[in-house]
N, C-alpha and C positions, 0 to 999 in steps of 0.2 A: 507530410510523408509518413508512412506508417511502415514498418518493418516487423517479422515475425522473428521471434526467436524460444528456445525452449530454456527454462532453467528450473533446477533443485533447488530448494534454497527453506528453510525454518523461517515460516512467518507468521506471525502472532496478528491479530485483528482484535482490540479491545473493543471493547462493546459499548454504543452510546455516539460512537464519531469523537469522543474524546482526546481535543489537542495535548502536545508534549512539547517540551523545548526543550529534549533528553540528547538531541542532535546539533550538528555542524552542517549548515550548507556550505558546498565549497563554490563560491562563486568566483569571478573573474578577479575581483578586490583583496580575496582572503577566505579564509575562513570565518564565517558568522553563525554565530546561535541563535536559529529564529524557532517561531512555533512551528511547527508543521502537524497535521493530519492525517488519516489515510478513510477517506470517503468510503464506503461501498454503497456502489445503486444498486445491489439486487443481492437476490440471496439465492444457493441454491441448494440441492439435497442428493451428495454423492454419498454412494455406500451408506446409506444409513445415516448421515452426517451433514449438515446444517453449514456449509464454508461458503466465504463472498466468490460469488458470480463476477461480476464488474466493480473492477476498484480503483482506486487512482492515490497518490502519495500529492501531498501538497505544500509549500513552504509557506508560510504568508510573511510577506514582506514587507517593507515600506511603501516600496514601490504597489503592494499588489499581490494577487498570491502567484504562483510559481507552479504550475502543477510539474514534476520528473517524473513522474511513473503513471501511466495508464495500462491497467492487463486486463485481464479474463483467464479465471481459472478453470481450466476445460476437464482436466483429470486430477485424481488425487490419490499419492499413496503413503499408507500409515503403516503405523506398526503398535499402535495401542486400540484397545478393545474398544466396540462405540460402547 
């Protein structure tokens, strides 16, 4: 099932695909600190500016990885000079 939604929101993409265990997934058990990711497959060039196209947020687990979040960022609005 695939749902649309719009949000604002400050998001940072490190460069490299570079995991973090900076977070808590809240899973069914508790709270756990695993690694997670944030993928981008593509890149694109709004305004002047170089931001991920297709991305996805991933947990990797015991079990496996977890992907939570799949978007696409369609527009984009700043407030600092390119």
């Amino acid at each position: 099932m695939s749902r649309r939604f719009s949000a604002a929101r400050n998001i940072g993409f490190r460069s490299g695909d570079e995991p973090s265990t900076d977070r808590y997934a809240d899973l069914p058990g508790g709270l756990v600190q695993a690694e997670w990711h944030t993928p981008v497959e593509d890149w694109r060039v709004i305004n002047g500016r170089a931001v991920p196209g297709r991305f996805s947020a991933v947990w990797h687990l015991p079990q496996g990885p977890l992907p939570y979040i799949t978007g696409r960022l369609t527009h984009l609005t700043y407030n600092v000079a390119p």
